[in-house]
C-alpha positions as CSV (number, residue, x, y, z in Angstrom):
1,X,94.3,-38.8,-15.1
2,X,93.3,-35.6,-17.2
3,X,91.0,-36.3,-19.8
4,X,92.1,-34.4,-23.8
5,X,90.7,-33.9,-27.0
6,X,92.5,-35.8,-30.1
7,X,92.5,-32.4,-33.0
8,X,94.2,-33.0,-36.3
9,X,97.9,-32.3,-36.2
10,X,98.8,-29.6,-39.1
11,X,102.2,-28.7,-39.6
12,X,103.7,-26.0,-41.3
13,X,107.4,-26.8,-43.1
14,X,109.2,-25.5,-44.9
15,X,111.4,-29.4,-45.9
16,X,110.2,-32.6,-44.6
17,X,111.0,-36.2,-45.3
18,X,108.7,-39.4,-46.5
19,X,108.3,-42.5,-48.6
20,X,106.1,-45.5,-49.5
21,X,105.5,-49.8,-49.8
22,X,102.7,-51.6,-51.1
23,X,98.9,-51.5,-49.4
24,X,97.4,-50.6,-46.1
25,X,97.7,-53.7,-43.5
26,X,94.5,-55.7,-43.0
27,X,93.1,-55.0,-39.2
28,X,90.1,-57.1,-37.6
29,X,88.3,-55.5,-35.3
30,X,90.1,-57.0,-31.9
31,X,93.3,-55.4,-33.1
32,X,91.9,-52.1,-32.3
33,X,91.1,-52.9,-28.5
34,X,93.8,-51.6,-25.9
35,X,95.7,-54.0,-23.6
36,X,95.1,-53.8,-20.2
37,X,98.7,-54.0,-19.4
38,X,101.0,-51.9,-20.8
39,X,103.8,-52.8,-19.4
40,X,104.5,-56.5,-20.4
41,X,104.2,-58.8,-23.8
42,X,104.5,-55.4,-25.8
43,X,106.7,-53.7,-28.0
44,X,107.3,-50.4,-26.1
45,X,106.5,-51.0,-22.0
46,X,103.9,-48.0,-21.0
47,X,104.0,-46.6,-17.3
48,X,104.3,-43.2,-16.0
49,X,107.7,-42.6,-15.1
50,X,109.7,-44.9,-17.4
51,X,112.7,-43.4,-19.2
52,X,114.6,-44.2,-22.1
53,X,118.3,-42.3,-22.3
54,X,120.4,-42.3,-25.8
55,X,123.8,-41.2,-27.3
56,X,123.0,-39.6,-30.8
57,X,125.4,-38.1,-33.0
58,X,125.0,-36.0,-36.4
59,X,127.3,-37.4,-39.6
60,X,128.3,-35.9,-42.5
61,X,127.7,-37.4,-45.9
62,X,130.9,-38.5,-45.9
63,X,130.8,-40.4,-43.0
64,X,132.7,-37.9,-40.7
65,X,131.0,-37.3,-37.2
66,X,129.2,-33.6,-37.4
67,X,129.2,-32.9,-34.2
68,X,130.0,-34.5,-30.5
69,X,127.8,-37.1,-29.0
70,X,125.3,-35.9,-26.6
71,X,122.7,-37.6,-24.5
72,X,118.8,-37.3,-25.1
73,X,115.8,-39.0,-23.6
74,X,112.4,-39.6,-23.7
75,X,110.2,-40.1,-20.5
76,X,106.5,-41.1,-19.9
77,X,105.6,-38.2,-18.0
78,X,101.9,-38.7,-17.4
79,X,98.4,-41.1,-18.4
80,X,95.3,-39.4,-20.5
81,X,91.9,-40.7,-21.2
82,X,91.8,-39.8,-25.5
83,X,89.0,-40.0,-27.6
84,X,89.8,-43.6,-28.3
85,X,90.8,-45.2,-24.7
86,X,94.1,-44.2,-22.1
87,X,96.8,-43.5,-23.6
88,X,100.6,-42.5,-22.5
89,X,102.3,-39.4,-22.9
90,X,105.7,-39.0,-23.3
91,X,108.4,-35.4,-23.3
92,X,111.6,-35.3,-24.7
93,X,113.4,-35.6,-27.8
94,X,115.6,-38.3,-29.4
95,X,116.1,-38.0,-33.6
96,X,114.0,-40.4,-35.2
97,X,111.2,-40.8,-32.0
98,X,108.1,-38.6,-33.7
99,X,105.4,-39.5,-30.8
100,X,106.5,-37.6,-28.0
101,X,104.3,-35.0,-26.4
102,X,101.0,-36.9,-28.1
103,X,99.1,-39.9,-26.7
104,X,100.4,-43.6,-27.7
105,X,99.3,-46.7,-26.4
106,X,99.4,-50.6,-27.2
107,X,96.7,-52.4,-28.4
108,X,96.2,-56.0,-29.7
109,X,98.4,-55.3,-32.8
110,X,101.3,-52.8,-31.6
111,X,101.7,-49.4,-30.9
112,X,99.2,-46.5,-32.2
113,X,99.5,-43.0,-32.1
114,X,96.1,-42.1,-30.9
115,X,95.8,-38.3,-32.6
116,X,93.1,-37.9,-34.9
117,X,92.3,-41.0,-36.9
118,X,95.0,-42.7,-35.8
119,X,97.8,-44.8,-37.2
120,X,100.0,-47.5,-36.9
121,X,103.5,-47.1,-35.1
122,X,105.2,-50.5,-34.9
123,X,103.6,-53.5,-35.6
124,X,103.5,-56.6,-32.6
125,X,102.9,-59.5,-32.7
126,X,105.2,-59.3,-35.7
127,X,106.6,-61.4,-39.0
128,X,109.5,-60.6,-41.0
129,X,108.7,-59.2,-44.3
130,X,105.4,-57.1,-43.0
131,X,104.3,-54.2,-44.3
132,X,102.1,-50.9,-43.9
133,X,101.9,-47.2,-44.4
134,X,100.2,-44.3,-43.3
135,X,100.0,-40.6,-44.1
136,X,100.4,-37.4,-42.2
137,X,98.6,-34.0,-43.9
138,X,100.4,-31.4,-43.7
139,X,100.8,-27.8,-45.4
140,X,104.0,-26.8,-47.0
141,X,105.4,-23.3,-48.7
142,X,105.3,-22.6,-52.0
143,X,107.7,-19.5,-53.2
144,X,107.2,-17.2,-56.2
145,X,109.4,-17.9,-59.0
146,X,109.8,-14.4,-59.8
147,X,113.1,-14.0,-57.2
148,X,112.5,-10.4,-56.9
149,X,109.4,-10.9,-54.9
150,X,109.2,-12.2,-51.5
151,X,105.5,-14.1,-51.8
152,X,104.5,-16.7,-50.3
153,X,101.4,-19.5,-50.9
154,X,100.8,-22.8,-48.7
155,X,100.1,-25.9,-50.6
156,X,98.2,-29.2,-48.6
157,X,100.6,-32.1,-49.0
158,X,101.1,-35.0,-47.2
159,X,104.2,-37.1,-45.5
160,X,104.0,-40.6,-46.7
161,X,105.6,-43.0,-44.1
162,X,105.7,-46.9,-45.8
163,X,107.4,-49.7,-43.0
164,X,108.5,-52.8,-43.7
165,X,109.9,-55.0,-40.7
166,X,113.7,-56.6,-42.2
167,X,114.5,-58.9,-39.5
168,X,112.6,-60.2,-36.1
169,X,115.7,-61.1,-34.3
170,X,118.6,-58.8,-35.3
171,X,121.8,-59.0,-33.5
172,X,123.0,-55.4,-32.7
173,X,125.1,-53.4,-30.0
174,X,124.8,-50.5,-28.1
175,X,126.7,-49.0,-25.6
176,X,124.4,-50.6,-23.0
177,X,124.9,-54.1,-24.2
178,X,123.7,-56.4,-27.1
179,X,120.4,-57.3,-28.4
180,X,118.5,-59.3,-30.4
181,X,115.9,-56.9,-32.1
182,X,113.0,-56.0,-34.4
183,X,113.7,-53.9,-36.9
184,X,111.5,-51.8,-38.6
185,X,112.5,-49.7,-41.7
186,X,110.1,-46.6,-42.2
187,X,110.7,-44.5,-45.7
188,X,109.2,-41.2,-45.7
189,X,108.5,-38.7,-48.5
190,X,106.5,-35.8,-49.2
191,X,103.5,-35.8,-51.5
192,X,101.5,-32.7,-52.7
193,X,97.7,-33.6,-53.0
194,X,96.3,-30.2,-54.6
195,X,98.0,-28.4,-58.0
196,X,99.7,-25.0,-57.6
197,X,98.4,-22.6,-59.8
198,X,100.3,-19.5,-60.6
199,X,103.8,-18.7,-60.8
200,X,105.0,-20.4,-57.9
201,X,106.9,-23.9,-57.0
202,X,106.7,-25.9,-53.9
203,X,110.4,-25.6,-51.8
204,X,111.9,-29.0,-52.5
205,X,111.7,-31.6,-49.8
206,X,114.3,-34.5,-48.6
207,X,113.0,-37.9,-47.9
208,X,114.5,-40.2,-45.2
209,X,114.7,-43.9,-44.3
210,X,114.3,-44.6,-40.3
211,X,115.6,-47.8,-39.3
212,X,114.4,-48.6,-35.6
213,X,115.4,-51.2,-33.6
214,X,113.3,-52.7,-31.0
215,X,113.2,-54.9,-28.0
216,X,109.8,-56.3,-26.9
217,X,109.1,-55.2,-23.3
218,X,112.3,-52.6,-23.7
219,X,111.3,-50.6,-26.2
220,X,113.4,-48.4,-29.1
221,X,117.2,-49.3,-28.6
222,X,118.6,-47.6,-31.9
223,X,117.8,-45.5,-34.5
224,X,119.4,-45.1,-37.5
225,X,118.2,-41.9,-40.3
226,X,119.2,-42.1,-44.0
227,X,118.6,-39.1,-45.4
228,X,118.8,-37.8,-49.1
229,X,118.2,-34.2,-50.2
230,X,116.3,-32.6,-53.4
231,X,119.4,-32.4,-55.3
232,X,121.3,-35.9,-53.8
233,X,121.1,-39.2,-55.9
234,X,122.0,-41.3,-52.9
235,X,120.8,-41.9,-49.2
236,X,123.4,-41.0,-46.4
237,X,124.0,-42.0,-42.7
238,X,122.8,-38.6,-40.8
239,X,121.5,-39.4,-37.5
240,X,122.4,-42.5,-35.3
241,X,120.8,-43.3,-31.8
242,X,121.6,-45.6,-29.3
243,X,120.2,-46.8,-25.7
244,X,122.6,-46.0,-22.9
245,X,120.4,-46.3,-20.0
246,X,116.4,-46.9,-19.4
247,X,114.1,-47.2,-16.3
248,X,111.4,-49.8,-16.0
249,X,108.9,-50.1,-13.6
């Protein structure tokens, strides 16, 4: 077990996506502590070695497929001790899944990304109709309005992410088989938290909605992204994920 150090994530984009519902969950202190078993009675099962394998495909606003399916995973590849208590870190990349390669764990009340102050993930033990939000700073480009120069400022902002849980106990299939899911709908949407001054004007940024559908003690089976550019009056169907095969131990 290697021990790390929890920094501050900063990131530097040039578009992002975000969103927001009403206030902050209420937390007792208890809901803080991290199970001792990871693996069982939890919302995503924690263990070195498990693996999650999906088929994802790109869309096009109008609905027609963007590109051919193609498999992607995500794998717990090792254990950490964190600032806060042992976490899990998985490699890999599936559209939607924003916590590989940084520690996660379960604790009383769901799953918590355990970098720098620490948020929220999914919510479990869980009720319909639940809500939260957290934020992630972040720095974004500002570009001169005067199109003959090529200048540059940064601008702090912030990616608002706002979840509300839709359903307990959604039917849905997959190419594995069916299941009877939580589903948690994530809307996410940049926010600038200082003024630009001077002739400049932040790049424009598309929000998304994330739909993700999960089975306790399984973990993520589908993923669904809305997305909506700067200029689009409507959400569209962009990303879709689905669990073809996973590993348990």
């Amino acid at each position: 077990m290697k021990k790390i150090l929890t920094p501050l994530i900063l990131f530097i984009i040039i578009a992002a996506c975000d969103d927001s519902p009403s206030g902050p969950a209420e937390y007792d202190y208890d809901d803080f502590k991290i199970l001792d078993n990871q693996r069982e009675g939890v919302i995503m099962p924690l263990a070195t070695g498990h693996k999650w394998v999906y088929e994802n495909w790109k869309l096009y606003p109008d609905g027609t497929i963007n590109e051919e399916k193609q498999l992607d995973s995500i794998v717990v590849v090792n254990s950490v001790d964190t600032l806060e208590g042992p976490g899990y870190i998985l490699n890999g990349y599936v559209p939607g899944i924003d916590f590989v390669n940084y520690p996660i764990s379960n604790k009383v009340n769901g799953l918590w990304f355990l970098v720098s102050e620490g948020h929220l993930k999914f919510k479990y033990p869980i009720k319909k109709g639940e809500k939260w939000k957290y934020s992630n700073p972040i720095i974004r480009i500002a570009q001169s309005k005067d199109t003959t120069k090529w200048e540059n400022k940064f601008i702090r902002s912030e990616i608002v992410n706002e979840i509300v849980v839709t359903s307990v106990s959604e039917q849905i299939k997959t190419p594995l088989q069916d299941f009877k899911s939580v589903v948690y709908k994530k809307h996410q949407k940049v926010k600038d938290t200082e003024e630009l001054e001077g002739d400049y004007y932040p790049v424009r940024a598309a929000e998304a909605i994330i739909t993700s559908y999960l089975v306790p003690d399984i973990g993520i089976v589908k993923i669904e992204i809305y997305w909506k550019e700067y200029n689009m009056d409507n959400f569209y169907l962009r990303w879709v994920s689905e669990l073809t095969h996973y590993e348990l131990y």
